[in-house]
C-alpha positions in Angstrom: 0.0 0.0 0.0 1.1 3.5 -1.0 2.0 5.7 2.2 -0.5 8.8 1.6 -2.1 11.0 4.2 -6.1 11.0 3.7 -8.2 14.1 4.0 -12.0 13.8 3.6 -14.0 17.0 2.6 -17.3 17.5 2.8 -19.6 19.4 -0.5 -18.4 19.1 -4.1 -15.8 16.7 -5.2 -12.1 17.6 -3.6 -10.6 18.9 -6.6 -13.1 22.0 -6.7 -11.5 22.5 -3.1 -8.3 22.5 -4.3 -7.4 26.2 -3.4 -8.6 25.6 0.6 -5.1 23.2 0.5 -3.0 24.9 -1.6 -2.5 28.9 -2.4 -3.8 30.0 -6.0 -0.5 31.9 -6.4 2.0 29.2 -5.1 0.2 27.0 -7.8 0.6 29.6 -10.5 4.0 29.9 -9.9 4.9 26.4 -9.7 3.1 26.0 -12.9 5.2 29.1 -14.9 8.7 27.3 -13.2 7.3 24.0 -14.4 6.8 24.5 -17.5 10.1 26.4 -18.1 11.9 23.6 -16.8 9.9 21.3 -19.1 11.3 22.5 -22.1 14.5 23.8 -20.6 17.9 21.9 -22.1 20.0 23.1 -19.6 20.2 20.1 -16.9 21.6 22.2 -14.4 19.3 25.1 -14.5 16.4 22.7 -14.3 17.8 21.1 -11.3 18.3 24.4 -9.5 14.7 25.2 -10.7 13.9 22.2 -8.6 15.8 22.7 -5.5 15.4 26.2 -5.4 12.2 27.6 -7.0 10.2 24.3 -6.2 11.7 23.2 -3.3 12.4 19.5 -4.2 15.3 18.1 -3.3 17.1 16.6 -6.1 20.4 14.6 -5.9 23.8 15.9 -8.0 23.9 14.7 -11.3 20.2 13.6 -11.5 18.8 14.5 -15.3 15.2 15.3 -16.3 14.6 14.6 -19.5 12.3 16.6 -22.1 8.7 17.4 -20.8 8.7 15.6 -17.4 5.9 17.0 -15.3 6.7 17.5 -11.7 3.6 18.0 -9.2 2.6 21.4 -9.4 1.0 21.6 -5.8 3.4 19.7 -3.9 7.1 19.3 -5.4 8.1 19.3 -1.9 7.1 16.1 -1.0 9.8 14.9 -4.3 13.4 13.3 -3.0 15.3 12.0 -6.4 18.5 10.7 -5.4 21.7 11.5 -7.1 22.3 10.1 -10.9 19.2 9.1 -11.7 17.1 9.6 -14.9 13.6 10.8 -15.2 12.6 9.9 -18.5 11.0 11.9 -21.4 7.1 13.0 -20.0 7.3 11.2 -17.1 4.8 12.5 -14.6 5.9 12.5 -10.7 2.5 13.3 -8.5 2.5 14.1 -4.8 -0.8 14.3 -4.8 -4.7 12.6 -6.0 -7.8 15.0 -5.5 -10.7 12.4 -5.5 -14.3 12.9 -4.7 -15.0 12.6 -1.1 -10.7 13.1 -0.1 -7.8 14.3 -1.3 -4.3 12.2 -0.6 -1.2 13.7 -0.1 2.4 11.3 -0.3 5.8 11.7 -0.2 7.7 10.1 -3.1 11.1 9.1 -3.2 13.4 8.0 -5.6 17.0 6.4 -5.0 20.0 7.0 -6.5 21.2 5.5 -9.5 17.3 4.6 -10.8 16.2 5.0 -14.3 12.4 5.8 -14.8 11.5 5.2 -18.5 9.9 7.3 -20.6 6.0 8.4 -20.5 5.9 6.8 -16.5 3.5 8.3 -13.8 4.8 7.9 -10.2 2.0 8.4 -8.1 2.0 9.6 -4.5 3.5 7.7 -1.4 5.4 5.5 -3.2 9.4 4.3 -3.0 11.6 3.7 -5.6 14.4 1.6 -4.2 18.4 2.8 -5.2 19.6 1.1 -8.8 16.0 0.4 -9.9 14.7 0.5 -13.4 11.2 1.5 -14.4 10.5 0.5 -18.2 8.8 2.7 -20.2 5.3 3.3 -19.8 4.5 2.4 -16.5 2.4 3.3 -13.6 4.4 3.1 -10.3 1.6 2.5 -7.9 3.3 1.1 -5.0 6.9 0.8 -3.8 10.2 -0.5 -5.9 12.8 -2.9 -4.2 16.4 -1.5 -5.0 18.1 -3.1 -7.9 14.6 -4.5 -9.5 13.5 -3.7 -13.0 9.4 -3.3 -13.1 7.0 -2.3 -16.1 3.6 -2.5 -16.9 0.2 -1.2 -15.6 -0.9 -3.1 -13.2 3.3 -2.8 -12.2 5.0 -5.8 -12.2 8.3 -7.1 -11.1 10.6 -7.9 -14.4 13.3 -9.3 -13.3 15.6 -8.9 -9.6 18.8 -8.3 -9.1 20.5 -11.3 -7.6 21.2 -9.8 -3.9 24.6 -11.3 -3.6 25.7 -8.9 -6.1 
């Protein structure tokens, strides 16, 4: 199970509550940041966009690749270990606004993972140091270190020998 913090709300669906947890203007400029650091070549001025500006905190010589899509409300609650690759339009959430709650998780990635390219990490979820996410996939609950996982539902692909 993912490790997310609940919060029920009472009246229309949470997402149409949104700016009771979050300021308007901390989610406008997250957004404008974002989206710069989207399209942005420069993989060290993304990552100080990151640490800085966003406040995750993002290990040395991690690399974002073109159009990832960092939670715009929380990218606080993102820990990306040093050299590690986010793949091309990979999506890293913090958050889920639902109907009747909205969840709030921390997500952390290790060092030395590689998340392929078009993956969503969803909140509350551990990616363990050395793994490897194929492609494509939905990382809905934790990652052991050294395992390489795919799919939707996530699967385990193959795991790295622990005497290694």
């Amino acid at each position: 199970m993912r490790k997310v913090q609940r919060y029920p709300v009472e009246g229309p669906n949470a997402l149409w509550q949104l700016y009771r947890t979050v300021s308007p203007w901390k989610g406008i400029k997250n957004f404008i940041f974002i989206q710069f650091a989207r399209y942005c070549p420069i993989l060290s001025l993304k990552n100080w966009i990151y640490r800085r500006i966003l406040g995750m905190k993002v290990g040395e010589h991690t690399a974002f690749g073109l159009m990832v899509m960092a939670d715009v409300f929380f990218p606080e609650l993102i820990t990306i270990g040093r050299n590690s690759v986010i793949g091309y339009n990979t999506t890293i959430l913090a958050h889920e606004y639902l109907i009747k709650e909205y969840r709030l998780g921390e997500v952390h990635i290790g060092n030395d993972v590689l998340i392929g390219a078009n993956s969503t990490i969803l909140p509350g979820v551990t990616i363990g140091d050395g793994a490897v996410v194929a492609a494509g996939s939905v990382v809905h609950r934790d990652v052991a270190p050294g395992s390489f996982v795919g799919g939707n539902p996530l699967q385990v692909l193959e795991r790295k020998n622990p005497e290694e």
